[in-house]
Residue frames as qw, qx, qy, qz and C-alpha x, y, z in Angstrom:
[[0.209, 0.139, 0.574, 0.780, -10.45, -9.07, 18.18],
 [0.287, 0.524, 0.387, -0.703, -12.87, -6.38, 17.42],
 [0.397, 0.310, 0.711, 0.490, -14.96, -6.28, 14.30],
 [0.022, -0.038, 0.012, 0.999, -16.65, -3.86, 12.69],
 [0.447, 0.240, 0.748, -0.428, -20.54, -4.01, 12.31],
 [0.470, 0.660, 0.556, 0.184, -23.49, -4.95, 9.38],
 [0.268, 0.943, 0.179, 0.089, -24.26, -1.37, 8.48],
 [0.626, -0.345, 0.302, 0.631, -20.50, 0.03, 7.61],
 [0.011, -0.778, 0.251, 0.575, -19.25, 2.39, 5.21],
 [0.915, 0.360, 0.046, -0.176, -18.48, 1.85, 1.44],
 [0.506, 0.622, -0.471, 0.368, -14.69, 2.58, 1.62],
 [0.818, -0.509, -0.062, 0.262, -11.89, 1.23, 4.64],
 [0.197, 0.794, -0.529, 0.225, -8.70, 2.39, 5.60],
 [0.959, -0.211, -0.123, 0.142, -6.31, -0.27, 6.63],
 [0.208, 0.863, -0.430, 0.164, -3.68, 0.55, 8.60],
 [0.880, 0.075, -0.423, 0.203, -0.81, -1.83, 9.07],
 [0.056, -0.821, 0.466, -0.325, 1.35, -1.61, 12.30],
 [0.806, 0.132, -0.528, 0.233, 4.51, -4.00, 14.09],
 [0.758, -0.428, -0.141, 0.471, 6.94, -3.25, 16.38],
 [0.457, 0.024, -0.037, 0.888, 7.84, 0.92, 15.61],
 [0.160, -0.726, -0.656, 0.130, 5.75, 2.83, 17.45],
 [0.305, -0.402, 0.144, 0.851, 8.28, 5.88, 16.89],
 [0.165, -0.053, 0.630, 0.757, 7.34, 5.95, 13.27],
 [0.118, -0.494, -0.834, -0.216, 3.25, 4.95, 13.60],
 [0.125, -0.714, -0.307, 0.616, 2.85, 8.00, 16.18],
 [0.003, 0.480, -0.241, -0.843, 3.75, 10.41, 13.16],
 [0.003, -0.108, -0.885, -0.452, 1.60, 8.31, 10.51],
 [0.207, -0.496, -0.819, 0.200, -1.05, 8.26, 13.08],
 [0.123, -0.705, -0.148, 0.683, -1.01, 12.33, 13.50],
 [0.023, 0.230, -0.490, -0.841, -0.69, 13.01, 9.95],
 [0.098, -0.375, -0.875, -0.289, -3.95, 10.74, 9.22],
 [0.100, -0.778, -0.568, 0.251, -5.97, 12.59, 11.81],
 [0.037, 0.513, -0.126, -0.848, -5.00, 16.15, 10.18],
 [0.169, 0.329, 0.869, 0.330, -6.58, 14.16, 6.89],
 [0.462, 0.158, 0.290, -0.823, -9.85, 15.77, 5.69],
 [0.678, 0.181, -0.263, -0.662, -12.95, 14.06, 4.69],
 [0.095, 0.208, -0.927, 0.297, -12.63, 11.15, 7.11],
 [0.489, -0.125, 0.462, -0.729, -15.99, 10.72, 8.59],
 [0.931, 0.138, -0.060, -0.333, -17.80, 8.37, 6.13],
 [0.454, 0.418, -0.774, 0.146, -14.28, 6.19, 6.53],
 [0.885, -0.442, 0.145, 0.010, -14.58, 2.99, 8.76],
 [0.121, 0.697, -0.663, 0.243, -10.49, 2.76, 10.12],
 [0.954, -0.281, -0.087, 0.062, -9.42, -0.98, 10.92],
 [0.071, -0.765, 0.636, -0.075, -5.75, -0.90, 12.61],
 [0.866, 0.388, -0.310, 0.050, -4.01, -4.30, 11.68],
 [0.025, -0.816, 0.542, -0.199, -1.42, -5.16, 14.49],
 [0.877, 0.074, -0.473, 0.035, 0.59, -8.06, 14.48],
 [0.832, -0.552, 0.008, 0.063, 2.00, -10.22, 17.65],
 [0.135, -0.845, 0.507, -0.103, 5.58, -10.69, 19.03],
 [0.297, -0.245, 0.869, 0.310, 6.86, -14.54, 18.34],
 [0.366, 0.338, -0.607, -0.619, 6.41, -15.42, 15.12],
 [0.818, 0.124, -0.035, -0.560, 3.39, -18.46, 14.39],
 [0.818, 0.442, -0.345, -0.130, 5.72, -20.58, 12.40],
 [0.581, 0.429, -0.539, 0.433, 9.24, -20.40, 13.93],
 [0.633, -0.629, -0.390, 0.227, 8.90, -19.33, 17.03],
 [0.513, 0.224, -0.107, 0.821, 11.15, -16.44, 16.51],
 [0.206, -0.790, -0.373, 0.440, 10.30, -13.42, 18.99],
 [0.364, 0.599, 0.381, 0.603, 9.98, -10.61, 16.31],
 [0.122, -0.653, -0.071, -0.745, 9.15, -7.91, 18.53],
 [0.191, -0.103, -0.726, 0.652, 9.02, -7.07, 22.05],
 [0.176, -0.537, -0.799, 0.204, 5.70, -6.84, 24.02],
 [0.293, -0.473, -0.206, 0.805, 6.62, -3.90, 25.39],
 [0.046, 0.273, -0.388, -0.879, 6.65, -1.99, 21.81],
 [0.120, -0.371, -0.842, -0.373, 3.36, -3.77, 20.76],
 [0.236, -0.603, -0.599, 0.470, 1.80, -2.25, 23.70],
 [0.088, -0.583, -0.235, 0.772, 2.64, 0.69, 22.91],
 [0.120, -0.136, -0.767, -0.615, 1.53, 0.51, 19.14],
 [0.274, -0.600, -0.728, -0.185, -1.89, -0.27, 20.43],
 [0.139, -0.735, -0.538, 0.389, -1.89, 2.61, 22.52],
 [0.073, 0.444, -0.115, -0.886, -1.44, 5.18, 20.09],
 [0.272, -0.342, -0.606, -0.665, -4.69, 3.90, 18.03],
 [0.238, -0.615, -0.732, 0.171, -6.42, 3.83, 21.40],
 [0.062, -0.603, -0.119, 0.786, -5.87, 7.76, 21.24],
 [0.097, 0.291, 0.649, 0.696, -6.01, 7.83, 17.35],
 [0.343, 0.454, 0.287, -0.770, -8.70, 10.99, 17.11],
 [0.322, 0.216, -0.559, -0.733, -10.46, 9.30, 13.88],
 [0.698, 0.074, 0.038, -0.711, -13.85, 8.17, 13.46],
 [0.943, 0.148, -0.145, -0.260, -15.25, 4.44, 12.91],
 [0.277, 0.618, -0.726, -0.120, -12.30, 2.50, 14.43],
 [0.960, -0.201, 0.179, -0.074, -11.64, -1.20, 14.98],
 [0.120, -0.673, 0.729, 0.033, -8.88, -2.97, 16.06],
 [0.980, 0.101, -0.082, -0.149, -7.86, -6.41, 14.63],
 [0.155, -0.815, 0.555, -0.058, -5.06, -7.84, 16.86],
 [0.810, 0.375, -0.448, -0.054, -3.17, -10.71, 15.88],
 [0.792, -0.580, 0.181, -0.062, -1.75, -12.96, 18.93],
 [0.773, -0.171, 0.375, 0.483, 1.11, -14.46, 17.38],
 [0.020, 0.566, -0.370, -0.736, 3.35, -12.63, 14.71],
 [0.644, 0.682, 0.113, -0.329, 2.02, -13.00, 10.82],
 [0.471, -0.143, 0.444, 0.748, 4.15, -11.23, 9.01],
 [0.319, 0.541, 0.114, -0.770, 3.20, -8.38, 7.06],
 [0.232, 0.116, -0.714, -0.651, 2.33, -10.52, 3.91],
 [0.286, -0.508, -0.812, 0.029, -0.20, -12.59, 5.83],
 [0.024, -0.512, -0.467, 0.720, -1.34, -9.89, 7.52],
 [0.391, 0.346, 0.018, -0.853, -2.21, -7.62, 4.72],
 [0.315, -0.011, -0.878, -0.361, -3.35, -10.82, 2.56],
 [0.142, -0.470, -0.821, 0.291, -6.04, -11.73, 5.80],
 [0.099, 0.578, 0.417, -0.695, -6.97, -7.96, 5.69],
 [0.226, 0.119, -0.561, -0.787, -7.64, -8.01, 1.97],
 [0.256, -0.092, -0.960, 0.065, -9.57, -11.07, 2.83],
 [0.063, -0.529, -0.802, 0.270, -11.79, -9.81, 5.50],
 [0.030, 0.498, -0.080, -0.863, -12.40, -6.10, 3.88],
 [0.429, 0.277, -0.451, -0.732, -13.48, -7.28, 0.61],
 [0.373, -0.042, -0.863, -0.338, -14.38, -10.55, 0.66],
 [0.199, -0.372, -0.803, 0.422, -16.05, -11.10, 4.44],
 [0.086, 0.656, 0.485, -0.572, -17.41, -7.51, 4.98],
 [0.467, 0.635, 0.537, 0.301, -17.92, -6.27, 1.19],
 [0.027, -0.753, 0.032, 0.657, -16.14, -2.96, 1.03],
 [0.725, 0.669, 0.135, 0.094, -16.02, -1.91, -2.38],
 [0.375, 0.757, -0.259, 0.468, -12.88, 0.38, -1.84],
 [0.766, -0.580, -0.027, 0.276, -10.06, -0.17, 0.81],
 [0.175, 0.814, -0.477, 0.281, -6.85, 2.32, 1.12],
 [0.836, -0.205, -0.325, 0.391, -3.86, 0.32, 2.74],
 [0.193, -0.887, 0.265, -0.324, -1.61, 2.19, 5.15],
 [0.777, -0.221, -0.452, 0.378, 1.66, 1.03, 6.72],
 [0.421, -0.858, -0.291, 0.048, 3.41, 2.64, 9.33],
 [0.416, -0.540, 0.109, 0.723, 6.08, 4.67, 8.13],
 [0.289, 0.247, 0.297, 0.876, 4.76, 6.76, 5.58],
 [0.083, -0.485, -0.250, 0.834, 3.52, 10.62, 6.66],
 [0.309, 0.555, 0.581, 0.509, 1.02, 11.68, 4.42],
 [0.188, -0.193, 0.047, -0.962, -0.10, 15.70, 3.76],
 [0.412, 0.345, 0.433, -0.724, -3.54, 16.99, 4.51],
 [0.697, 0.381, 0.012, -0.607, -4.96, 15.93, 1.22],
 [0.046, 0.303, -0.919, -0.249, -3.58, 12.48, 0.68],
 [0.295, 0.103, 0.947, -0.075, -6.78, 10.64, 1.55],
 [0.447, 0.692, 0.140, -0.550, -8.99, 13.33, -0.06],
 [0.491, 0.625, -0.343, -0.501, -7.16, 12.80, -3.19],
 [0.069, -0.181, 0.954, 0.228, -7.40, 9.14, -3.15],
 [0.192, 0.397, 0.392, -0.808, -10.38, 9.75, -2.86],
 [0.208, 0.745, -0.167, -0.611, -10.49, 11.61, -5.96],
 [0.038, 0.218, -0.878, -0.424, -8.20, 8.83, -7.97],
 [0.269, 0.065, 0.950, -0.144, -10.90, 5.87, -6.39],
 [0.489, 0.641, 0.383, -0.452, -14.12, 7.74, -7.54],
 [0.489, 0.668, -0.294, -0.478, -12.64, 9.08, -11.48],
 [0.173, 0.372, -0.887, -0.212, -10.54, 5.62, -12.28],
 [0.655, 0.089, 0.697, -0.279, -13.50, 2.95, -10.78],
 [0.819, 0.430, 0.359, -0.125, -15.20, 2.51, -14.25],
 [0.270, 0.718, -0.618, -0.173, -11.35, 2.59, -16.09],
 [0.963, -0.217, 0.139, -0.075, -10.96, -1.35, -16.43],
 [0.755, 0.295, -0.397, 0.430, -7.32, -1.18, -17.52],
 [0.031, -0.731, 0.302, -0.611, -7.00, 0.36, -14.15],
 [0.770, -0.306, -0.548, -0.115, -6.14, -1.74, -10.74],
 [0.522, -0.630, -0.503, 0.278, -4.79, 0.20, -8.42],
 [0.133, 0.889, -0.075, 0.431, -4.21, 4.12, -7.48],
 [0.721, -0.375, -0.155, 0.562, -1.56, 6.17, -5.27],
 [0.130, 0.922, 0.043, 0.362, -0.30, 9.34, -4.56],
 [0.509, -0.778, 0.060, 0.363, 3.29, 9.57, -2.80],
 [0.249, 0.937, -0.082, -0.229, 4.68, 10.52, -5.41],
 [0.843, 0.473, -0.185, 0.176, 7.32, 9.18, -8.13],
 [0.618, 0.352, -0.322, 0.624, 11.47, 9.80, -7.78],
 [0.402, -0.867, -0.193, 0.222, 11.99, 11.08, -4.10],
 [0.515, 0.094, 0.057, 0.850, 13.68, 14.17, -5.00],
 [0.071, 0.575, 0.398, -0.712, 12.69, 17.95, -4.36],
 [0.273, 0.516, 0.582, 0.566, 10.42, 19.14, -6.89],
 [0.107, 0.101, 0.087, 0.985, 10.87, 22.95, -7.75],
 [0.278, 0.424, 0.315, -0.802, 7.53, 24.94, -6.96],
 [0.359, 0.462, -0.392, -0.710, 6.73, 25.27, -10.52],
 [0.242, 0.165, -0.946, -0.137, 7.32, 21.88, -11.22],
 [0.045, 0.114, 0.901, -0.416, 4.90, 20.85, -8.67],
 [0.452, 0.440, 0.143, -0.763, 2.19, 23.43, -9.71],
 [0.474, 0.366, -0.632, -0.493, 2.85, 21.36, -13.59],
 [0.479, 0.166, -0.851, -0.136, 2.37, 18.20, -12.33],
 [0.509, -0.080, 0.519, -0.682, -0.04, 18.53, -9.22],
 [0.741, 0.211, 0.230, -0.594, -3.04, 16.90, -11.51],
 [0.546, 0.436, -0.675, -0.238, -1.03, 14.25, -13.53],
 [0.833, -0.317, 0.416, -0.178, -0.90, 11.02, -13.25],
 [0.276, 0.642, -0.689, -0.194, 1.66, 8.32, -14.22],
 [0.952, -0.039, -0.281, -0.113, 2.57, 4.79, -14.28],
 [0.434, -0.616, 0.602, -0.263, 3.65, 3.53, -10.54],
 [0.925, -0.081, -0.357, 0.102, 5.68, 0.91, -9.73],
 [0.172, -0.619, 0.488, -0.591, 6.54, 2.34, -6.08],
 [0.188, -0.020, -0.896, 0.401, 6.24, 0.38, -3.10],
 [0.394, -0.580, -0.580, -0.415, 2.66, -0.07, -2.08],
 [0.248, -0.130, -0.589, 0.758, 3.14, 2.20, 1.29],
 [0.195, 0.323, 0.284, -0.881, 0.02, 4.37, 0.78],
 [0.062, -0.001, -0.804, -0.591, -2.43, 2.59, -1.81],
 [0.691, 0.195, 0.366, -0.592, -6.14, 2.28, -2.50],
 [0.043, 0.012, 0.968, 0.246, -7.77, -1.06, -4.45],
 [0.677, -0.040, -0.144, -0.720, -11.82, -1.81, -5.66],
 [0.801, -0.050, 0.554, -0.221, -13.37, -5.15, -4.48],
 [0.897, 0.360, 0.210, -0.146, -13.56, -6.06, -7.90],
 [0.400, 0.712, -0.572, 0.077, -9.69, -5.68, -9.09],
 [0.201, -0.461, 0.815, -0.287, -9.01, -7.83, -6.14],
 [0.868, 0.204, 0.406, -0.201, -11.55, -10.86, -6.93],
 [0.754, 0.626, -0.175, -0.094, -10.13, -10.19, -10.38],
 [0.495, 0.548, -0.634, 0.228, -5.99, -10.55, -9.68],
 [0.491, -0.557, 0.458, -0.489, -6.58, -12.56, -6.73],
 [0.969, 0.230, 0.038, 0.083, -5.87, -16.27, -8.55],
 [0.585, 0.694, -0.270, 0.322, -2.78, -14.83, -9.93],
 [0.065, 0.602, -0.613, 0.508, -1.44, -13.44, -5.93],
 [0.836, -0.357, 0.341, -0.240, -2.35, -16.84, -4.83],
 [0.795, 0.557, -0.178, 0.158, -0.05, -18.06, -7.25],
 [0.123, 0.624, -0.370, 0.677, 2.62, -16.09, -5.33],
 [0.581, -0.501, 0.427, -0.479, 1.17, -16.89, -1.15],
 [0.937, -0.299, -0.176, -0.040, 1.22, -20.63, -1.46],
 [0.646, 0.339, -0.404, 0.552, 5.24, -19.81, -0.86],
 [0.100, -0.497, 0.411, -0.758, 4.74, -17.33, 2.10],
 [0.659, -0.431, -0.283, -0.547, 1.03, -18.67, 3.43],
 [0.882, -0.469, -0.041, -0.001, 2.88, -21.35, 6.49],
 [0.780, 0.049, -0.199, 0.591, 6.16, -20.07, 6.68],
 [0.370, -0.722, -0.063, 0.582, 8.01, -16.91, 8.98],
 [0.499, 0.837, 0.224, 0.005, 7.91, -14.22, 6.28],
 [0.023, 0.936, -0.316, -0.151, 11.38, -13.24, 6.68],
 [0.399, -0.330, 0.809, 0.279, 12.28, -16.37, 6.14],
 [0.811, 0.509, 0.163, -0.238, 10.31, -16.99, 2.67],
 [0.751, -0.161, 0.496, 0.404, 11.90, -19.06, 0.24],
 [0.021, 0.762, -0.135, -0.633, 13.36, -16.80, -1.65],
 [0.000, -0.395, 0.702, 0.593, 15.22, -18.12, -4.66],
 [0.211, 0.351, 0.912, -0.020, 12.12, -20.74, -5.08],
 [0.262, 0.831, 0.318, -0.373, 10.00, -17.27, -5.41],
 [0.184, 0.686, -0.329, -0.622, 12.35, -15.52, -8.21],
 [0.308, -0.045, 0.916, 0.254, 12.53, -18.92, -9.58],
 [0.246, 0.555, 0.795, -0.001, 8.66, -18.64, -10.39],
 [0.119, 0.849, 0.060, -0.511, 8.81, -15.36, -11.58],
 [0.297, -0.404, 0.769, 0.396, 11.40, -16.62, -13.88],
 [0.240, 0.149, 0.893, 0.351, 9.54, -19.20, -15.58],
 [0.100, 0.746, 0.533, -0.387, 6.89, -16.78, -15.80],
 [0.474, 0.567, 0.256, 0.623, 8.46, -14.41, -18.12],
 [0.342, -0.886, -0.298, -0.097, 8.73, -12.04, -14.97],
 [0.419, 0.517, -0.180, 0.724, 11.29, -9.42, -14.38],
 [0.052, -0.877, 0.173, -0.445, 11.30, -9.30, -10.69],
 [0.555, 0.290, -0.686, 0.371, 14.02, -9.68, -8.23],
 [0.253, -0.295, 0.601, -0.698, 12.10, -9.18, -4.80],
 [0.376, -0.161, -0.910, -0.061, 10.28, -11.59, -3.08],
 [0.003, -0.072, 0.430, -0.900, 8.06, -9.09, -1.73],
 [0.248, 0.531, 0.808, -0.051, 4.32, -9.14, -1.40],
 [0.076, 0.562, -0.269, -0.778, 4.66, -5.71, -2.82],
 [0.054, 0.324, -0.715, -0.617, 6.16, -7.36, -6.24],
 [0.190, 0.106, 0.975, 0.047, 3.29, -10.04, -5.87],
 [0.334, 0.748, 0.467, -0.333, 0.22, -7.57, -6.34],
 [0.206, 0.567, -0.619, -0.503, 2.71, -6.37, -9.44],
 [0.132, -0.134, 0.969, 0.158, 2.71, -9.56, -10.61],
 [0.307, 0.547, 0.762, -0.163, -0.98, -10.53, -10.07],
 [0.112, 0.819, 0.216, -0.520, -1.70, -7.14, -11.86],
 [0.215, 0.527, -0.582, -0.581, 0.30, -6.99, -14.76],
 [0.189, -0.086, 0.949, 0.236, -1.20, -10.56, -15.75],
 [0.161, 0.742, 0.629, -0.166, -4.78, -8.94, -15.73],
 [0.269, 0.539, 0.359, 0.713, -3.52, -6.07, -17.77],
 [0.170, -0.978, -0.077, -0.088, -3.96, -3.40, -14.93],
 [0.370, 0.427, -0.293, 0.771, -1.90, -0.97, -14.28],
 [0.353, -0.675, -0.433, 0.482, -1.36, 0.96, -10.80],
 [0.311, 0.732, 0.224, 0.564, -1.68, 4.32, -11.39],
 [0.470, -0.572, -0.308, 0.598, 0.17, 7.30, -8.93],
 [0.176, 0.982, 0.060, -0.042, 0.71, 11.00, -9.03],
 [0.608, 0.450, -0.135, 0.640, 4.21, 12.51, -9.83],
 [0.036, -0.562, 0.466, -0.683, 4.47, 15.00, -6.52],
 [0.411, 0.289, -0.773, 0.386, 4.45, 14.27, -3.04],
 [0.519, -0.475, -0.314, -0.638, 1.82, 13.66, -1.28],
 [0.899, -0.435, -0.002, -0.042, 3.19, 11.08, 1.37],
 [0.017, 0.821, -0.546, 0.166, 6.94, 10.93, 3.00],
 [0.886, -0.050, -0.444, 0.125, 8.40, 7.60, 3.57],
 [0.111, -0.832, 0.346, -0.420, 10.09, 7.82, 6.97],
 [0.951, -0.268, 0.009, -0.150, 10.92, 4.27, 7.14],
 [0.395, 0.696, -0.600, -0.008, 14.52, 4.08, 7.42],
 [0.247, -0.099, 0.909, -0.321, 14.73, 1.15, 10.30],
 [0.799, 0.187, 0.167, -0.547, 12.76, -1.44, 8.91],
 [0.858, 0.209, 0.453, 0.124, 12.46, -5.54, 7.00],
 [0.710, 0.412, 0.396, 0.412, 13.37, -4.02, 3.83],
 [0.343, 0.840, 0.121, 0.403, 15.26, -1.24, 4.66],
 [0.717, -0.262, -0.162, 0.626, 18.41, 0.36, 6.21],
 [0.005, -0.891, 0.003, 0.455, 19.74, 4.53, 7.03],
 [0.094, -0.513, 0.394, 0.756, 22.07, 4.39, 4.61],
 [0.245, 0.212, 0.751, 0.575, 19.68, 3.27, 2.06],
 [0.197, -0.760, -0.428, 0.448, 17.36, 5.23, 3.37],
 [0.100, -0.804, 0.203, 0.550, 19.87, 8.40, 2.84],
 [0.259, -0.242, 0.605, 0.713, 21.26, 6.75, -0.70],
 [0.192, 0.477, 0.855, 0.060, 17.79, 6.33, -2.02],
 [0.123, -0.399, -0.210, -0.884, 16.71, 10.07, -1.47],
 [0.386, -0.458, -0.799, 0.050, 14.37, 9.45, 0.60],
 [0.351, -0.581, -0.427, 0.598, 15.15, 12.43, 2.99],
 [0.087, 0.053, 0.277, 0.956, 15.22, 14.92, 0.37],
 [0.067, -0.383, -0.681, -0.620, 11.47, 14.56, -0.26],
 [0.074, 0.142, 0.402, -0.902, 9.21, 17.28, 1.09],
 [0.267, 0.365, 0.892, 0.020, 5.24, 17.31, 0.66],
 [0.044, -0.503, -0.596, -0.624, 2.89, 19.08, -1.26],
 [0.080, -0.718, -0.583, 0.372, 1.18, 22.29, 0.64],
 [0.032, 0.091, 0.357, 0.929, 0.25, 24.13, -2.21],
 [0.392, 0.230, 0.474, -0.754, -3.27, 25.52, -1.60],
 [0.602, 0.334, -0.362, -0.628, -4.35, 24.22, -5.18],
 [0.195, 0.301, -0.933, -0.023, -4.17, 20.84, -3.60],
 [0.097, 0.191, 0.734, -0.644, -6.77, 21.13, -1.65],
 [0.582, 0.531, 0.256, -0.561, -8.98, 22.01, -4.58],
 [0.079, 0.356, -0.771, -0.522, -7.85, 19.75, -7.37],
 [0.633, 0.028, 0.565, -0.528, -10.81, 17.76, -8.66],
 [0.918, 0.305, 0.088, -0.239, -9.66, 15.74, -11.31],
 [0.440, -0.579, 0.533, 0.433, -6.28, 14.14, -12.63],
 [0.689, 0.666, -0.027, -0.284, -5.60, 14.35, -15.99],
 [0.217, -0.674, 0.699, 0.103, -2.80, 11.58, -18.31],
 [0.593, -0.090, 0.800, -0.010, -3.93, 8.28, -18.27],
 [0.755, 0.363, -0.335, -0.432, -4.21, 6.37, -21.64],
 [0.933, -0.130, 0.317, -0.108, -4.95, 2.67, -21.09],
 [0.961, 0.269, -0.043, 0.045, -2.70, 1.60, -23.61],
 [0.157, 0.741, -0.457, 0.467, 0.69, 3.90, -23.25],
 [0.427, -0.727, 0.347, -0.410, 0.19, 2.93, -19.85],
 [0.965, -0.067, 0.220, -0.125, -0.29, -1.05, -19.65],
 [0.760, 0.505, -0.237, 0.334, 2.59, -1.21, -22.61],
 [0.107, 0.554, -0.603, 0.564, 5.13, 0.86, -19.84],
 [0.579, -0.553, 0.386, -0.459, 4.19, -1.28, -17.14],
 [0.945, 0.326, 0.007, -0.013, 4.62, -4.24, -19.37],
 [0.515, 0.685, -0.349, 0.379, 8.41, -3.02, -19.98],
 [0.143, -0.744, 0.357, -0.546, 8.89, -2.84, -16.33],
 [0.592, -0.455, 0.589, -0.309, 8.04, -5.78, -14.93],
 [0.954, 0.239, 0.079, -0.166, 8.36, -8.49, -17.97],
 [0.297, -0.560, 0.566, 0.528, 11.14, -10.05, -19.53],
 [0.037, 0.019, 0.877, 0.479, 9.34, -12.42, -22.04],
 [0.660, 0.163, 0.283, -0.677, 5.22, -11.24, -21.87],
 [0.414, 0.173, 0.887, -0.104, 3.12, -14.40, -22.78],
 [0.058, 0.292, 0.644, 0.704, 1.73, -14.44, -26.39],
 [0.209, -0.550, -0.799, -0.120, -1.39, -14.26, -23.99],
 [0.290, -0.570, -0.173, 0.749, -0.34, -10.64, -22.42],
 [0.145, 0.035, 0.390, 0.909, -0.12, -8.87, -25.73]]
């Protein structure tokens, strides 16, 4: 395991990678077209090949290997690798790299990355952009920018809706977080790990998790660690906040929580990215109102909100 050192940067990029080196090569090549990378420290996050718990052989050697050699080419500044002998699972994994990012080495701001979404040339610039105008927004707890319904959006459209922002509740494939949202809803998504924390993540106990959402007054049906930073987040009254165009391509169709033909029924392939030149010079996002927002995220993920939510 490499670490990173004392004197460090104020912002990380985690990037998360398994056992599809097909997919991480094109993640990996879109990041390093990125601008405004230099003051970034880049930790790469790769879990092992039999699973901790079960013993289940998750992944072959072979394909780990080669995972680890496309960050050893990775052209991008400040990197460390943090390799994981035995397999995790990507909830422990990004839970340990919340863990040592904010809590061990004190970044204030950490972007997550997994390894099948393709981002433009200004995805990290304009997270950038969210992290720096939303920090002192406290109904605000985490940003994004791949953009809302994967469907093609008309020119025009895009030009209308470059600088907006909306209330996300996307999959967390391309996300940025502050230290202090995560101290804050970090009670709540222990609430949620003691189910995952010593067990083979694909085997979590599923119906035991929707159960507890349940008695919660919670409206969701995955048992993802996704839904859990939903979860932790809507009980602290933040909201995640994303853009409405495309900024990042999901290109995960092989994958835990996903198949081609969902994949292909989803949309997914339809969605093309943003390379309007006014992206590149956008320098604020205009939309958000704390309360509109918090109330439509409220609708989304509740069924009964706790007198104590209102």
């Amino acid at each position: 395991m490499k670490m990173g050192c004392k004197n460090h940067h104020n912002t990380a990029v985690a990037i998360f990678s398994f056992n599809r080196p097909r997919y991480l090569k094109e993640v990996i090549k879109s990041i390093e077209k990125n601008t405004f990378l230099d003051d970034l420290d880049f930790y790469f996050f790769q879990d092992g090949a039999v699973n901790k718990f079960s013993g289940r052989v998750a992944a072959s050697e072979e394909k780990i290997k080669k995972c680890l050699s496309i960050w050893d080419r990775a052209a991008l500044p400040n990197k460390h690798l943090i390799r994981n002998n035995l397999n995790l699972g990507i909830g422990i994994s990004q839970f340990e790299a919340k863990e040592l990012l904010f809590c061990q080495m004190g970044y204030d701001r950490v972007m997550f990355f997994e390894d099948d979404l393709v981002l433009n040339r200004n995805y990290i610039r304009t997270l950038r952009i969210m992290l720096d105008q939303f920090q002192n927004e406290n109904g605000v707890g985490a940003v994004m920018c791949h953009g809302g319904e994967p469907r093609i959006y008309t020119e025009s459209e895009t030009r209308l809706l470059l600088c907006r922002v909306r209330t996300a509740n996307d999959q967390l494939w391309g996300w940025a977080m502050w230290n202090d949202r995560w101290q804050k809803i970090k009670p709540a998504f222990l609430e949620y790990y003691k189910f995952i924390k010593d067990v083979d993540y694909k085997r979590k106990p599923r119906m035991e998790i929707t159960a507890f959402y349940i008695e919660r007054g919670f409206n969701i049906k995955v048992t993802s660690q996704d839904a859990a930073i939903y979860y932790a987040l809507t009980t602290n009254n933040l909201v995640t906040l994303g853009s409405f165009t495309h900024r990042g391509k999901y290109i995960g169709a092989k994958g835990l929580h996903m198949s081609p033909d969902q994949f292909k029924k989803l949309g997914y392939e339809k969605v093309s990215l943003v390379k309007l030149e006014e992206d590149a010079k956008l320098e604020k996002f205009i939309g958000y109102d704390e309360k509109e927002f918090l109330a439509c995220q409220k609708s989304i993920f509740m069924l009964n909100p706790p007198t104590q939510l209102l």
